[in-house]
C-alpha positions, 0 to 999 in steps of 0.5 A: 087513070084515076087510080094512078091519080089517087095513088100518086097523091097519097105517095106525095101526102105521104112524102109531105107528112114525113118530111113535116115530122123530120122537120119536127124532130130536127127541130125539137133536138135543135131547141133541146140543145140550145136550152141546155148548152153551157149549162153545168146541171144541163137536163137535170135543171128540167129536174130541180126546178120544179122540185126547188120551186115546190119546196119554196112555194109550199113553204110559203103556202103553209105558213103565210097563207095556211094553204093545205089546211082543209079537209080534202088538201092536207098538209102532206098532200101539198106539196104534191098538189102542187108540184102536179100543178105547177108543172101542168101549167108551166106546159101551157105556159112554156109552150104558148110563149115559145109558139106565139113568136116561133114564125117571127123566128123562122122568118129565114127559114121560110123565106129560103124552104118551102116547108108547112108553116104549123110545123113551127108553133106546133114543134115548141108545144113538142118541146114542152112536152119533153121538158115535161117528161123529165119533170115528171122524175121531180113529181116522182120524186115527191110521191117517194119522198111523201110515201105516195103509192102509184095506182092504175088511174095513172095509165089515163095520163097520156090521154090528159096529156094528148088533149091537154097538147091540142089545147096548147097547140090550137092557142100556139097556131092562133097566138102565132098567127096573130104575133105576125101581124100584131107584135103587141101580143108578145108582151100582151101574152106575158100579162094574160099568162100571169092573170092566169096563172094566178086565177088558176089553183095551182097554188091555192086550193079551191076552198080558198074562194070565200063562201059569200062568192062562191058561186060566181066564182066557181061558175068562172074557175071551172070555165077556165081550161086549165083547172080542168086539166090540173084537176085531171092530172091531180086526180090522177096523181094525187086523189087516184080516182078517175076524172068526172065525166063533167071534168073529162068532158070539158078536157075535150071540149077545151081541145077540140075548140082551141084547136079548130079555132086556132087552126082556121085562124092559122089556116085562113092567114098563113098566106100573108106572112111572109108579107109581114115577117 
């Protein structure tokens, strides 16, 4: 009898975690349409715009503010320092802005299905990764152009890119679990985002930070998450070394905390949404 018991709920587990990626995958493709629909370039957008804010950015960088100007980022390595960057970060960026409102939006569909309610946030950092895949053809694109050999360290990306999902997907569960009950983190989020992206090197290099603060200031940037992850993905990119164990091991450890917290926080509230959407 408990044999019988265990296997119906391992079926019905089983039948709850392909309806979930069914969801999921309907759910990327709706948004993937969406944000190419009526648009000329369409993907090829997820292509120029990284390659078109590189040449930009870098023109800026290397003039005004002599960015990649040392001696560990020269003036030919900067533009792929920081397009590596700009498109790690905008991962981030992208998919907790999307997520945070992504139960509000789903409102009339939760109001009318009995689905699993993660799926929502997590399906927009599912998003940003596809838009990522294609923005990887720009980075390409940039080690073509300046001459840069791929090496072996590039098989470790999908592991950067693993914890780096979690990362996103634990603070997208938190910041859409508190959207529903607060709607000022909408416009709260947009101002994190822009003090973070600003105190993040995606554009500046770490020999930008006067000696006199150094310390401080080293201690605080390698407490931000994501310098670690644009560190990994650069030293996979552009340095093609292994990460340190330090660097790999905040990685996980920014994963594994985003995610727990922002599960249980999710978890522990979900019941009441419906209260408040």
């Amino acid at each position: 009898m408990a044999d019988t018991s265990s296997a119906s709920t391992s079926t019905h587990a089983k039948t709850e975690l392909q309806k979930d990626i069914f969801i999921l995958k309907q759910l990327v493709g709706k948004d993937f349409k969406i944000k190419y629909r009526r648009s000329f370039l369409g993907v090829a957008w997820s292509v120029l715009n990284p390659l078109l804010m590189m040449i930009v950015m870098a023109i800026v960088f290397t003039t005004i503010f002599a960015q990649g100007r040392n001696e560990s980022i020269t003036p030919e390595m900067y533009p792929l320092y920081l397009i590596v960057g700009n498109v790690t970060f905008a991962v981030m960026s992208d998919s907790t802005s999307q997520a945070l409102s992504s139960i509000i939006y789903a409102s009339s569909l939760l109001k009318k299905v009995k689905v699993h309610r993660f799926v929502f946030p997590v399906q927009k950092v599912l998003f940003s990764l596809v838009n990522f895949a294609f923005s990887l053809i720009a980075v390409a694109i940039v080690m073509l152009w300046f001459h840069v050999v791929p090496t072996w360290h590039l098989l470790l990306l999908p592991i950067c890119l693993i914890l780096l999902m979690f990362f996103c997907m634990g603070l997208g569960l938190l910041l859409s679990a508190a959207t529903v009950f607060f709607r000022d983190v909408m416009h709260l989020w947009s101002v994190v985002l822009t003090a973070w992206t600003y105190f993040t090197p995606i554009f500046w290099t770490t020999d930008f930070i006067p000696m006199m603060d150094s310390h401080i200031l080293r201690v605080l940037m390698y407490a931000n998450p994501m310098y670690n992850y644009l560190q990994f993905m650069r030293d996979i990119f552009l340095f093609q070394t292994c990460p340190t164990p330090l660097e790999f091991g905040l990685c996980v450890a920014w994963a594994v905390i985003a995610m727990v917290i922002g599960y249980a926080v999710f978890h522990k509230n979900e019941h009441k949404f419906i209260l408040y959407i």
